[in-house]
N, C-alpha and C positions, 0 to 999 in steps of 0.2 A: 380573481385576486392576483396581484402580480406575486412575482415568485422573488424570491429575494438570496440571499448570499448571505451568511453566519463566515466573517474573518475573524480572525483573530487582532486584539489592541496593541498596538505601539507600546511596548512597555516601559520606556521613554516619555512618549509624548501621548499621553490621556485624550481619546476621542480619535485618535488617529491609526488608521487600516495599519497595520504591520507593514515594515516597507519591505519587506520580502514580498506582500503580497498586493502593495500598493499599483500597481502596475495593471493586474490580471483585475482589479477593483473595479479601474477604472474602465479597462474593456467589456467588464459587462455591463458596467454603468449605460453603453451606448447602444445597451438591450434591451434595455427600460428595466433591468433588475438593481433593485433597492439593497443595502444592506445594511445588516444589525454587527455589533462588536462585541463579542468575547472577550474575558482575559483567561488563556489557557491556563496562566499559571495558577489560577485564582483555581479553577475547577479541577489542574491537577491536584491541590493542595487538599481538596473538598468542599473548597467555600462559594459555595452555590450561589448566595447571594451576591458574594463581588462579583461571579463569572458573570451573571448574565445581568449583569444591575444596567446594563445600556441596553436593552433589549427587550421591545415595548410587548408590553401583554397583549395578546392577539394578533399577533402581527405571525409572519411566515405567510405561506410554506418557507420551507427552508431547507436549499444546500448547503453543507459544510463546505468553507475551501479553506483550511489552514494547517496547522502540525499537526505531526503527528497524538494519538493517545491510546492507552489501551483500550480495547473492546468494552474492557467493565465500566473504564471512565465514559464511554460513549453512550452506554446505554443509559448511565445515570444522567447526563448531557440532555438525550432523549426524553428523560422522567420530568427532568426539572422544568424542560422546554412545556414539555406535555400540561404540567401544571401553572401552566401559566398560558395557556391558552395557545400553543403556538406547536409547529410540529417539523419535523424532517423528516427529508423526502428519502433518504433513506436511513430505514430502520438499523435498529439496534441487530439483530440478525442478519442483515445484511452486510453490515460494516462489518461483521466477525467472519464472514463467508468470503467477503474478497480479499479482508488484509493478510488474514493469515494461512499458512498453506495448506492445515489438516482441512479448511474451510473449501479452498478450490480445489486439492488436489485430484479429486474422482474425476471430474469434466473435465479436465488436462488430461490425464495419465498417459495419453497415447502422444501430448504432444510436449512433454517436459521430461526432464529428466528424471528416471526413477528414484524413486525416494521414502523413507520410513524414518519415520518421528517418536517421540518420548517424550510426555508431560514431566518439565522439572522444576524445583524452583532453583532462583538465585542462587547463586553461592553453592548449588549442591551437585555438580557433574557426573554422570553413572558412573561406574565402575567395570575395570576394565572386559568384564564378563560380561556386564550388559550390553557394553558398548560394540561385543564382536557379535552379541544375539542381534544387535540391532544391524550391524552393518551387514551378517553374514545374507539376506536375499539378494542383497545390492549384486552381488559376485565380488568375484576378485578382480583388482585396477584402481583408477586413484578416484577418491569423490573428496568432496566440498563438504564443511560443516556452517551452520546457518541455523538460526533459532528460527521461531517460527514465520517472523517478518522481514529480520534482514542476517547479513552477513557482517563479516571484520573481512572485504573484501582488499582493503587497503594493509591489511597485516596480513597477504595471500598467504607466506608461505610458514608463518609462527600459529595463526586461527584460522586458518580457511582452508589449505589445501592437503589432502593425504596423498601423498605417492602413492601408498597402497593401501584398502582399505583392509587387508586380511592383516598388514601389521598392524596388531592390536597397544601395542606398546608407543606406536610412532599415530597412529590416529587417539591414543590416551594423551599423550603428551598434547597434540593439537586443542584438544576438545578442551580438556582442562586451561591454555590456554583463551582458549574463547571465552569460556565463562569469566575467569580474571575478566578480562576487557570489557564485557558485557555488563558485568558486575550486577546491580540493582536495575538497571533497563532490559535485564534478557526481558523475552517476551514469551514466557507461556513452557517454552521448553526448547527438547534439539533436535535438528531437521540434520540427517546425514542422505545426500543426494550423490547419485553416481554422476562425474565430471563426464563433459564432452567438450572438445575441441572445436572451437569457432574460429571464424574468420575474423580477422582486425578490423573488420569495416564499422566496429559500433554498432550500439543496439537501437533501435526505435521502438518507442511509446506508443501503445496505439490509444487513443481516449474512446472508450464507448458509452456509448447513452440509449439506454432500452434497446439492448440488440446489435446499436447501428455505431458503426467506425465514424466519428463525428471530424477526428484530427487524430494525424500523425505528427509527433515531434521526435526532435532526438535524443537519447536520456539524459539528463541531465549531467551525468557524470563525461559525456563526450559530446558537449554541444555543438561540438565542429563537424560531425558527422552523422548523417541522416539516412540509412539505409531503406530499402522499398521493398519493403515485405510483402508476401503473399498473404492473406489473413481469414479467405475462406473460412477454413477448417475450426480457424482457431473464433470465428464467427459463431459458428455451431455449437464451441464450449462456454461461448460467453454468455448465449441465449439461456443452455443449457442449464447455467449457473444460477441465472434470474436476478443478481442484482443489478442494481437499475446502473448505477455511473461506478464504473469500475478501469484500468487501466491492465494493459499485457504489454509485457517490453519483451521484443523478440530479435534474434539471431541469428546469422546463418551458418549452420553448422560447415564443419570442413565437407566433409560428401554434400553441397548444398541443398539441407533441409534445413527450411525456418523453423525455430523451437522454441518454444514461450519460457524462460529463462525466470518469468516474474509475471505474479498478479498480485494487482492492488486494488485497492480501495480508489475510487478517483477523488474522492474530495482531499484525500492526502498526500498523493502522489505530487510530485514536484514537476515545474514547467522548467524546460532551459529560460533565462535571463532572456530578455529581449523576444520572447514567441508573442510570432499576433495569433491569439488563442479568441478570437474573435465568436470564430465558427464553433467551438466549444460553446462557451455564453450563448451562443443564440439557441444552440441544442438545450443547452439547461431552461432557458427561458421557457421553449415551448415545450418542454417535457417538463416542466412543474406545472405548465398552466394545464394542460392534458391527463397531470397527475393519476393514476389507476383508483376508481373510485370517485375521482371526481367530476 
């Protein structure tokens, strides 16, 4: 059965691949993978029916490549697919084990920066007592605040950065700022990570597929710069992890050690603009048609 691509629709123009993702469509197209159309907004909203109303019963397997959503939106994504005859290639448990960090962090530990979390909702930030229980293993020095999938990397030094994490009053003030920003898209709660000093050189993306480093790109946020990571080790956590297509964007620390800064989900993660992500697609092709189990 060929394997096929779940994009997300042109929200604009009906029947048509998202042009974010119009590009990497058409590279797998020259895979022989097929695909079917989503409207995210349609299933962010919960309307099942519109999301999947282009998307023929029986049809798949099926990768996800498009936005982002929560874990709970996916699994329900999963149910409705499921009910309709058709299935993705990676499960609902798996997409909550690469995207978010309490999900990967045991298989890193040794190669990311140390870190301890806090289930919160929106709107409700700990207090400044929780917040020094939470930071006090980290030790004393500066770290990074980050919910459980991304940061406010771009508001570094208002939501993302602590000088010190034992000042409880200058990491309250921070945290509190994140959630303002964050607002109703935090995701799940808050990630306080001890910072470390890297090199300018940009981070690189590694793409993997059942175990195997399929593509390197550069991350999106520095498409100019493409660093060459060592990825062994961090081969060994990815195995370790078991999700099938997941991504690690890595960096070279100042004393140069490579350190996995970030793991994702791969059907979410973002390509730089203009990547021939070719080699990617063929990996997906022959790992759905291989599918475990089938």
């Amino acid at each position: 059965m060929t394997t096929s691509l779940l994009h997300c629709v042109d929200p604009l123009r009906a029947g048509r691949v998202d042009p974010v993702f119009a590009e990497e469509a058409a590279q797998a197209g020259a895979y022989g993978m097929t695909r079917a159309l989503i409207d995210h907004d349609a299933l962010l909203a919960g309307d099942l029916t519109r999301a999947l109303a282009r998307v023929e019963r029986g049809s798949g397997p099926y990768w996800y490549r498009g936005w982002m959503m929560p874990p709970t939106v996916y699994a329900t994504l999963e149910r409705a697919l499921a009910e309709r005859g058709c299935t993705v290639l990676t499960g609902a448990a798996d997409f909550r084990r690469g995207h978010e960090l309490p999900g990967w962090y045991e298989e890193f530990a040794a190669l990311t920066p140390p870190s301890r979390w806090l289930p919160r909702a929106p709107g409700a930030p700990p207090p400044p007592d929780e917040l020094a229980t939470l930071a006090a293993p980290l030790g004393p020095g500066p770290g990074v605040v980050k919910d459980y999938v991304k940061s406010r990397k771009h508001e570094w030094d208002e939501a993302c950065f602590v000088p010190e994490l034992t000042d409880t009053a200058r990491l309250s003030a921070v945290v509190e700022r994140f959630f303002a920003l964050q607002d109703d898209t935090l995701a799940r709660g808050l990630v306080l990570r001890a910072y470390e000093p890297f090199v300018s050189g940009g981070e690189a993306r590694v793409w993997w597929v059942d175990g195997t480093p399929v593509l390197t790109t550069a991350h999106p946020d520095t498409p100019d710069r493409l660093p060459a990571p060592e990825t062994d080790a961090v081969g060994t956590a990815v195995r370790e992890l078991g999700s099938r297509f997941v991504t690690t964007d890595l960096a070279l620390r100042e004393d140069g050690v490579w350190r996995v800064v970030e793991v994702g989900d791969g059907q979410v993660s973002g390509l730089p603009t203009g990547t021939d992500a070719t080699p990617l697609f063929a990996a997906l092709a022959e790992a759905g048609d291989r599918r475990p189990g089938g």
